[in-house]
Wavefront OBJ file of the C-alpha trace (Angstrom):
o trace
v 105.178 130.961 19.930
v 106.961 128.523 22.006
v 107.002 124.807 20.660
v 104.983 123.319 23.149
v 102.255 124.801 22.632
v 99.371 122.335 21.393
v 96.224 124.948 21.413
v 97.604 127.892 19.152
v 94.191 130.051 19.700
v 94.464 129.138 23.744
v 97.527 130.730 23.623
v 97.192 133.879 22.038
v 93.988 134.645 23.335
v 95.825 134.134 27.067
v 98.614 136.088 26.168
v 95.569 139.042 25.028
v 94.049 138.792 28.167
v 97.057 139.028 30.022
v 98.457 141.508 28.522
v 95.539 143.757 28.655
v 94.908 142.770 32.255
v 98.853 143.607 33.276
v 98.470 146.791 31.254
v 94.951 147.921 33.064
v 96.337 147.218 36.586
v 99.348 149.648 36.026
v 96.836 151.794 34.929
v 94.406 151.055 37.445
v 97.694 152.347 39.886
v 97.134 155.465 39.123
v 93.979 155.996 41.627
v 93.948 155.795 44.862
v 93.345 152.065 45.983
v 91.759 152.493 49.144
v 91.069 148.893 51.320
v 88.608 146.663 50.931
v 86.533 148.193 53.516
v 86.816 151.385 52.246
v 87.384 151.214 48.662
v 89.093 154.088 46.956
v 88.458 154.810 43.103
v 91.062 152.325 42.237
v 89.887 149.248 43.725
v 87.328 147.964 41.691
v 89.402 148.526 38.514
v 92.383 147.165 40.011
v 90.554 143.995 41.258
v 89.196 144.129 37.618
v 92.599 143.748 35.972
v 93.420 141.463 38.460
v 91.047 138.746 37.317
v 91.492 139.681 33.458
v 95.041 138.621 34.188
v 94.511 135.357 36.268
v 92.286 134.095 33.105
v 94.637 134.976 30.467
v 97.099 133.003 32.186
v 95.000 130.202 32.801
v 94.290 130.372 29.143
v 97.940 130.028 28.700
v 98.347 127.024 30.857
v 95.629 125.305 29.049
v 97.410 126.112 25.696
v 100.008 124.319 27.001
v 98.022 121.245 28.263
v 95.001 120.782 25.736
v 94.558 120.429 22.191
v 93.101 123.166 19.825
v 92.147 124.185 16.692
v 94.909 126.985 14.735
v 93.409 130.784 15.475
v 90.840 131.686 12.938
v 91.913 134.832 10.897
v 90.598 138.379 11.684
v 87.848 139.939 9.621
v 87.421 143.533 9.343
v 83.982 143.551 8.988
v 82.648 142.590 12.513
v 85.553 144.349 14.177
v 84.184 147.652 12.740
v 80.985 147.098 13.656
v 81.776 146.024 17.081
v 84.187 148.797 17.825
v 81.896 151.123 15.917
v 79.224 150.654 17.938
v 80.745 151.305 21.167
v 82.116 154.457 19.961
v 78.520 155.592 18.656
v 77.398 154.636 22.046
v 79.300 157.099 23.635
v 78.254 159.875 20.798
v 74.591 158.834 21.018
v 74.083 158.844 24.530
v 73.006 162.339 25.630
v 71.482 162.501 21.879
v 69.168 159.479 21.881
v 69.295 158.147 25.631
v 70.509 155.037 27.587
v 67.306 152.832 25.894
v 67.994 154.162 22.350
v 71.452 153.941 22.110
v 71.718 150.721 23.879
v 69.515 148.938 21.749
v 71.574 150.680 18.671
v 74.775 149.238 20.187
v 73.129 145.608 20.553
v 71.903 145.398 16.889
v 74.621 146.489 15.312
v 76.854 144.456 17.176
v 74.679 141.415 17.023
v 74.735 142.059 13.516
v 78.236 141.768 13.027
v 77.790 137.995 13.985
v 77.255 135.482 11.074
v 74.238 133.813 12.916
v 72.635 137.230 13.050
v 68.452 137.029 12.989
v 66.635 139.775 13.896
v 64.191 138.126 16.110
v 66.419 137.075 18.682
v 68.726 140.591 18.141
v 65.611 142.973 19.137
v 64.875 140.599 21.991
v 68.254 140.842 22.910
v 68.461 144.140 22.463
v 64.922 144.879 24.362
v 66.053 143.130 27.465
v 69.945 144.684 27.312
v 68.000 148.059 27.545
v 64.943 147.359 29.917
v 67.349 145.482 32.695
v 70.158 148.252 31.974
v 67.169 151.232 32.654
v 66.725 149.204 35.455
v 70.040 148.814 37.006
v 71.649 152.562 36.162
v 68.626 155.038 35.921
v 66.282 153.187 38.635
v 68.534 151.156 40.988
v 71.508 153.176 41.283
v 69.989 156.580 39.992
v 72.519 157.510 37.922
v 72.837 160.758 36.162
v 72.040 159.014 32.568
v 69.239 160.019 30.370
v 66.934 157.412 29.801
v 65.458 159.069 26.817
v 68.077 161.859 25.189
v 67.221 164.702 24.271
v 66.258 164.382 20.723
v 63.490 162.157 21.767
v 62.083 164.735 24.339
v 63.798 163.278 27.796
l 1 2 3 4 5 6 7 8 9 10 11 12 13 14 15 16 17 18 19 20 21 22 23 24 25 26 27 28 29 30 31 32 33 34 35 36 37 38 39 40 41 42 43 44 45 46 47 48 49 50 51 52 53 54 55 56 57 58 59 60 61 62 63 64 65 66 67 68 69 70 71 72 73 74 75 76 77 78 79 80 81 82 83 84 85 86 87 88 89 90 91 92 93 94 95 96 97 98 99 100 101 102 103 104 105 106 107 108 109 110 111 112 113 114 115 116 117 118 119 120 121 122 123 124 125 126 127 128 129 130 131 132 133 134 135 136 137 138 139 140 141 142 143 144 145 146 147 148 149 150 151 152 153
């Protein structure tokens, strides 16, 4: 880490979102772009990357002009049930539905938090899944099972 540097977590979490955003657009390369007024399946994701990159390295500007605490350590714990609940998303879906396994995804990552209280979690995770039902299965009428197949959808 250069010497400079007076906001430690600033700068690594720029150089993250950088990296992933400079890593996503060469991926993003590999579709067809298309132009803005006909957007090919590359645009979007592209434009995506795009802006991931311009705020990691605003993020590492900032490092260099502001302040900051050190970088907290990692913990395993709400990593795994973060990442863990993405991943049982994906599984769950067809299974349980976009309701179900949305509000599975929002608990268990909510819980992963150390201000975790279920009150405001199954709120969260009630409006997450009514506004998502909304958006995919209503509004844009995607192909996504509202309620899966093991609860009779």
């Amino acid at each position: 880490m250069p010497r400079a540097v007076r906001s430690p977590a600033d700068f690594w979490s720029g150089a993250l979102f950088a990296g992933f955003g400079i890593a996503f657009a060469v991926a993003a390369l590999a579709y067809e772009p298309g132009r803005a007024t006909r957007m090919g399946p590359g645009f979007f994701p592209f434009a995506l990357a795009v802006v991931l990159s311009l705020i990691g390295l605003a993020t590492l500007v900032r490092s260099w002009l502001r302040a900051g605490p050190p970088p907290l350590g990692l913990t395993s714990r709400p990593m795994v049930l973060v990442l863990g609940a993405v991943v049982a998303f994906g599984a769950m879906l067809h299974a349980l539905g976009l309701a179900a396994a949305l509000c599975f995804v929002v608990l268990v990552s909510a819980s992963a938090s150390s201000r975790f209280r279920w009150p405001r979690a199954l709120l969260l995770a009630g409006a997450v899944s009514g506004l998502s039902v909304l958006v995919f299965a209503t509004a844009l009428q995607l192909p996504i099972p509202v309620l899966g197949r093991w609860l009779g959808g």
